[in-house]
C-alpha positions in Angstrom: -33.0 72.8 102.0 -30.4 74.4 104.4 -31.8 75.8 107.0 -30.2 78.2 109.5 -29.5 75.7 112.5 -27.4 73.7 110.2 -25.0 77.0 108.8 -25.0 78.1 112.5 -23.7 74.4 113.6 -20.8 74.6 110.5 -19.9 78.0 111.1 -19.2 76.8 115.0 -17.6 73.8 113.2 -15.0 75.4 111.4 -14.4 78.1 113.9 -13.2 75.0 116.2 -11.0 73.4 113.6 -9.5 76.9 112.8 -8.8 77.3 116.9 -7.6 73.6 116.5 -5.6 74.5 113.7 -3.8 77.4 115.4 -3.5 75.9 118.6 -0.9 73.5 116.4 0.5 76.3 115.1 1.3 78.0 118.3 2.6 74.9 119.8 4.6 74.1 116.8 6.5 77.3 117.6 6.8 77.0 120.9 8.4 73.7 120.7 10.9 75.9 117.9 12.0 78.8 120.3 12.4 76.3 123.3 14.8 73.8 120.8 16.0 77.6 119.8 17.1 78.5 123.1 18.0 74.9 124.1 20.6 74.8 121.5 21.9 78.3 122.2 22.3 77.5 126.1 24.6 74.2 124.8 26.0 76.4 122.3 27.3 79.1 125.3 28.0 76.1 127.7 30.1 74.8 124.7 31.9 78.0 124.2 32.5 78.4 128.1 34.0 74.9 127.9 36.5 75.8 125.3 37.5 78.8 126.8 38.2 77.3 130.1 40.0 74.5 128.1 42.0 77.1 126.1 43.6 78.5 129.2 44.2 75.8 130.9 46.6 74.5 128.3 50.4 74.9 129.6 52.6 77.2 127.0 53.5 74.7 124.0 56.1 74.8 121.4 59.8 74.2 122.7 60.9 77.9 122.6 62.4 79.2 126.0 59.2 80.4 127.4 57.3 76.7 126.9 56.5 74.3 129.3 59.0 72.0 127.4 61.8 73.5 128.6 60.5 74.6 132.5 59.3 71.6 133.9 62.3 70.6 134.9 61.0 70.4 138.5 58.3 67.6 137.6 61.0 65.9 135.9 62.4 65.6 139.5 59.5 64.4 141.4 59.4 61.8 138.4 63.0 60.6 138.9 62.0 60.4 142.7 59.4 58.4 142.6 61.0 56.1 140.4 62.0 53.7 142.1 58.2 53.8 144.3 56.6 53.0 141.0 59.0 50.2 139.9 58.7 48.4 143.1 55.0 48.8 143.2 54.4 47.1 139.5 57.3 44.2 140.1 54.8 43.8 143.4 51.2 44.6 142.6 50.6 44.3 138.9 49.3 40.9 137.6 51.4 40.5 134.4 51.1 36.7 134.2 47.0 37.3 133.6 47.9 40.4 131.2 50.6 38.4 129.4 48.4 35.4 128.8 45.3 37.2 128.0 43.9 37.0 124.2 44.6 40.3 122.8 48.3 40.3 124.4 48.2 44.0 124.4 49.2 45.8 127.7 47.1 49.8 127.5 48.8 52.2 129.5 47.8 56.0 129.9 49.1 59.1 130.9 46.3 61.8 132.2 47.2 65.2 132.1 50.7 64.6 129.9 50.7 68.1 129.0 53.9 68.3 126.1 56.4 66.4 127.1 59.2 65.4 127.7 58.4 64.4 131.1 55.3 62.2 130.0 57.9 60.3 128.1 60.6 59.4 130.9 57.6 58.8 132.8 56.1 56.1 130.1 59.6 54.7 129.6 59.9 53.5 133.7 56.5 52.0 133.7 56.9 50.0 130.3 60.1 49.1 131.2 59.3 47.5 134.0 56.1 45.7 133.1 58.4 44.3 130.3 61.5 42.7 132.8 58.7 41.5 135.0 57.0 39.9 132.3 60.4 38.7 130.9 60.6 36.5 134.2 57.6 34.8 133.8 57.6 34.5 129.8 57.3 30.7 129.0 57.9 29.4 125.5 53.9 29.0 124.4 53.7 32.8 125.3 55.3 36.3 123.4 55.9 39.4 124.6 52.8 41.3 124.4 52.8 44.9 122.8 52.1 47.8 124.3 49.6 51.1 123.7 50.3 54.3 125.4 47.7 57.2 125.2 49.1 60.3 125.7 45.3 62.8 127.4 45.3 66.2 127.7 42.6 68.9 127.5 41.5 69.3 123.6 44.0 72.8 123.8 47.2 71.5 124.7 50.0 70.9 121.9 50.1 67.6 120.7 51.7 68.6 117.7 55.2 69.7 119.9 54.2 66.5 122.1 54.3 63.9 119.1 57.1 65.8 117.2 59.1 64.5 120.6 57.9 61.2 121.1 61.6 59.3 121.8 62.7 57.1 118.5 63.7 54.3 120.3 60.3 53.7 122.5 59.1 50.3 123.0 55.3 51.0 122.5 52.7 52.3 119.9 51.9 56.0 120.7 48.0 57.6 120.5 46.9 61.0 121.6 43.4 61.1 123.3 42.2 64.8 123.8 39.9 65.2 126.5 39.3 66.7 130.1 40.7 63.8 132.4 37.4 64.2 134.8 35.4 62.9 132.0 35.5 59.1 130.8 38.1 59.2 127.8 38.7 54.8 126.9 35.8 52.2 126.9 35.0 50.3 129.9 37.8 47.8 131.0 40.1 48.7 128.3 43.8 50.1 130.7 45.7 48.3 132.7 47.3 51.0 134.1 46.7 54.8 134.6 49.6 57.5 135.7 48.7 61.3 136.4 51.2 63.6 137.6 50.9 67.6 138.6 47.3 67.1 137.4 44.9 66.7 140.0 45.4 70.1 141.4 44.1 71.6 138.3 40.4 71.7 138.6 37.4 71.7 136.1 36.5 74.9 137.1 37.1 78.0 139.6 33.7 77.8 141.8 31.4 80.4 141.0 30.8 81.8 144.4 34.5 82.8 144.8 33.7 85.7 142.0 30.3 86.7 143.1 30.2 90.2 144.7 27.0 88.5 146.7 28.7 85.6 147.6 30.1 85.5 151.2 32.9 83.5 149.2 33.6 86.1 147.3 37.7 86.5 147.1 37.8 90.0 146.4 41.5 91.3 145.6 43.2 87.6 145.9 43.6 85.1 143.1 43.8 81.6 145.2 42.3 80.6 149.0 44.6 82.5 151.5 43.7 85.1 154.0 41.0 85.0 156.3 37.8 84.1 154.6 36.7 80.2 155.6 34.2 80.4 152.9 36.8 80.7 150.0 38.7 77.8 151.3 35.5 75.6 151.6 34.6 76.7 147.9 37.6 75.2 146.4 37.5 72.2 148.5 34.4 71.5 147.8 35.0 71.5 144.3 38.2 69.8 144.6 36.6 66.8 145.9 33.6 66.8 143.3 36.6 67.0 140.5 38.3 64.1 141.8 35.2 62.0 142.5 35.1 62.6 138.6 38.6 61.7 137.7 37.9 58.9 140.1 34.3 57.4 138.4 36.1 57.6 135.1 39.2 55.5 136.1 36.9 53.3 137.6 35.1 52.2 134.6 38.2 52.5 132.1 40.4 50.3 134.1 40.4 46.2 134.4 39.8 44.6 137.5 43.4 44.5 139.0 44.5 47.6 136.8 46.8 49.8 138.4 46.9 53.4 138.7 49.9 55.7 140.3 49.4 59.3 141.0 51.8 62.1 141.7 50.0 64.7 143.5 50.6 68.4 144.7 49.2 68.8 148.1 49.5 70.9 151.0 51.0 69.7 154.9 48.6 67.9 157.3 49.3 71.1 159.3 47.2 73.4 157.4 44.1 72.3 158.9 42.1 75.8 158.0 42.8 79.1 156.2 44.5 80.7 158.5 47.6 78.3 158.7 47.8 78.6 154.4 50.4 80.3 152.4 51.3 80.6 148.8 54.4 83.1 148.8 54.5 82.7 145.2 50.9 83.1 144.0 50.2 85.9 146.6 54.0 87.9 144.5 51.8 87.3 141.6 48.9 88.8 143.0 50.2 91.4 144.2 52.1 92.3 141.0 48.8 92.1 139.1 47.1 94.7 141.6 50.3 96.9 140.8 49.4 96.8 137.2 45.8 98.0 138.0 47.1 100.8 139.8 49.6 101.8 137.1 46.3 102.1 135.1 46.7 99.1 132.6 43.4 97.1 133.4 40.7 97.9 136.3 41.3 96.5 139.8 37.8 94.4 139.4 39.9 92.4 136.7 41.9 91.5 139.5 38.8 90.7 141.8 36.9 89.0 139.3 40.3 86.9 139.0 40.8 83.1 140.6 43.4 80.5 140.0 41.5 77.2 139.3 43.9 75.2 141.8 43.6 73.3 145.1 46.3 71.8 146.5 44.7 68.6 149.1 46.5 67.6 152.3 47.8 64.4 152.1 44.6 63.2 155.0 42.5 65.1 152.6 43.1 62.9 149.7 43.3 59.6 151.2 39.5 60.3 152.9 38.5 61.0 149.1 39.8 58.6 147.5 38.6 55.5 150.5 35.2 56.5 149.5 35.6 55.0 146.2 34.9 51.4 146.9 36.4 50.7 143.5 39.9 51.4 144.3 42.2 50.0 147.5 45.1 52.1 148.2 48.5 49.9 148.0 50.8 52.7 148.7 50.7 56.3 149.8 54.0 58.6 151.1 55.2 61.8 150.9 57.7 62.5 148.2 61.2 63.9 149.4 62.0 66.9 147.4 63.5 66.5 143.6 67.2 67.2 143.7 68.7 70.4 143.4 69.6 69.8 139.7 66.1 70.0 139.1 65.1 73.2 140.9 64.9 76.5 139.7 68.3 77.9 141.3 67.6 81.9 140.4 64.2 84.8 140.5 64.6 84.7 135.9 64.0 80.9 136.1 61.7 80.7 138.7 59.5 83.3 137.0 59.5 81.5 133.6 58.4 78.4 135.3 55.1 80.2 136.4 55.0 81.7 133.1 55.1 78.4 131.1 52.5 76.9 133.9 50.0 79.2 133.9 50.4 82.7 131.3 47.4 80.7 129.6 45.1 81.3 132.5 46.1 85.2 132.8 46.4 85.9 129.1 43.1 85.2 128.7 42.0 86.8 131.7 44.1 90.3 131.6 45.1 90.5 127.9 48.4 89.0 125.9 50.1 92.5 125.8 50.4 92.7 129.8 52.4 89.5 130.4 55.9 90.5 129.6 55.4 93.7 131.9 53.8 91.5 134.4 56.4 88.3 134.8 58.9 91.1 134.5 58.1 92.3 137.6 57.3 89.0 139.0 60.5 88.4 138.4 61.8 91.7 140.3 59.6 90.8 143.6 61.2 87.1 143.6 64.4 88.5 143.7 63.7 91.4 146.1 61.7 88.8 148.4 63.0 85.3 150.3 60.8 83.5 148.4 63.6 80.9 146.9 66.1 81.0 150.0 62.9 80.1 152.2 60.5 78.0 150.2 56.9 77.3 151.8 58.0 73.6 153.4 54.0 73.1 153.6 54.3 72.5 149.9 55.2 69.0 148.8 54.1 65.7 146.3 52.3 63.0 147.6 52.6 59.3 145.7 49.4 57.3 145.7 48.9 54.1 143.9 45.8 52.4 143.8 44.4 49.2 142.4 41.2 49.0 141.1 38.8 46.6 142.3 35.4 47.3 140.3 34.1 44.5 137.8 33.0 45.4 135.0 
């Protein structure tokens, strides 16, 4: 017989197996909507980190308003520097060790080489020279060892223009690696040498507090750190040296023991010590030309406020206490660059303004809209002629050569 204890005690048996049972359940879809929402947040990170790649790209192609044809400037600082990086490789670079080692394959990389042709003229010194030093020391059990150049940019910037250039008569293989040059791009101990030039001064991001109404930071009206506010300046440099403590880490690892690495960077005078002593005649024209357009009605003036240039231009002091705490790198060499030549210069306001436009219309089109930026480098163009901006260029502006060797095993 059953008796009433028993189908109490089952009844309370079941009932916990059916709590059990939806307990699960309601865990089960917890654990859903938190993967849900996890993969939605990388999903939006992701998107953010396309978009900021996107406009960071410089303008591709080879048509008149590319970055092709005006950068004739970095062209210059190349050709000065020149003979720097030539006399640090006969000097610094092992090429008896990379000549006789097993794979006999010498791995050079460009970071930041944007379309070219500039990334070319560069490559072309630095093989060249490794080659004639290497040709000194050749014996007859050992061959001339090959050579790999990778060409990195962000994922967004034209390779297609870059590799439809690549010179016929180069003395390497050619490979494009797409990828944000903070990041690690090459496995560990893999180049023997690393160039960047006009790269560093981009960074990964603007920082956030520079376009927070709360923020004490915030750079209401201007689009880069000048004025008066200490707080903007810090921002930027704060995130200046996080970005190169990345670009650093990475080199670190992808370089060999010995591996060398030149950079070519845009930095500011030892003078400008705090925000009150910088200037940027040109970026504060363009600022001011956008805030015209908000008046004249063709986007709000919080556009303009919510707006920031993700630059930062180090002093040359700056950089060198960065980079000296990186333990994996000793600096060989570090000048200032004497200015390119006046062949390479822009010589009038029309030039000058397309070489802002092919440098950074990314960055505003996808900020203020792609049927503004004729109207607006148009009148760039007018306020460079109508100020002294060319006859009295900012002499705290300059390039500063650093070459480093990398001292991390790996």
């Amino acid at each position: 017989m059953i008796n009433a204890s028993s189908i109490e005690l089952q009844t309370v048996g079941m009932g916990l197996i059916d709590v059990m049972r939806w307990g699960w359940v309601v865990v089960v879809c917890e654990i859903r909507r938190m993967v849900i929402i996890s993969c939605r947040m990388r999903s939006e990170e992701r998107e953010r980190e396309m978009s900021a790649d996107q406009f960071y790209a410089m303008n591709g192609g080879d048509g008149y308003q590319s970055y092709a044809k005006n950068s004739s400037f970095q062209k210059g600082a190349i050709e000065v520097a020149k003979e720097i990086i030539e006399e640090e490789i006969r000097n610094k670079l092992d090429t008896e060790k990379l000549s006789s080692s097993s794979t006999n394959i010498i791995c050079i990389a460009d970071f930041g080489c944007s379309t070219g042709p500039n990334t070319f003229h560069a490559m072309q010194i630095i093989v060249e020279t490794i080659k004639k030093k290497i040709e000194k020391q050749l014996s007859v059990s050992h061959q001339m060892p090959e050579f790999q150049v990778f060409f990195n940019d962000r994922i967004s910037n034209d390779f297609n223009t870059l590799f439809a250039s690549l010179p016929q008569d180069r003395q390497y293989h050619a490979a494009g690696v797409p990828g944000s040059f903070h990041d690690c791009q090459f496995p560990k101990a893999s180049l023997h040498f690393a160039y960047s030039s006009f790269t560093l001064h981009w960074l990964s991001e603007v920082p956030q507090e520079v376009a927070d109404p709360l923020s004490p930071a915030w750079n209401k009206g201007k689009i880069l750190y000048y004025g008066d506010k200490n707080e903007v300046f810090n921002a930027y440099a704060a995130q200046f040296a996080k970005d190169l403590d990345s670009f650093l880490k990475a080199r670190a690892q992808e370089l060999v023991f010995g591996g060398l690495m030149a950079l070519l960077v845009c930095s500011e005078s030892n003078h400008t010590k705090n925000i009150s002593t910088i200037t940027f005649p040109s970026f504060e024209l363009l600022g001011s030309c956008l805030m015209d357009l908000a008046k004249e009605g063709l986007f709000d003036t919080a556009k303009v406020d919510s707006f920031n240039m993700p630059l930062y231009f180090p002093t040359p002091n700056e950089l060198k206490a960065l980079i000296e705490k990186h333990k994996d790198f000793s600096i060989e060499r570090m000048e200032i660059l004497s200015n390119p030549p006046k062949r390479f210069t822009t010589p009038d306001s029309k030039s000058f303004a397309m070489f802002l436009r092919a440098w950074i219309e990314g960055l505003l089109r996808t900020h203020f809209g792609n049927a503004v930026m004729d109207k607006l480098f148009r009148r760039y163009e007018q306020k460079v002629e109508e100020s002294k901006l060319l006859s009295n260029p900012n002499e705290n502006s300059m390039m500063t050569f650093v070459h480093l060797k990398c001292k991390r095993i790996t």
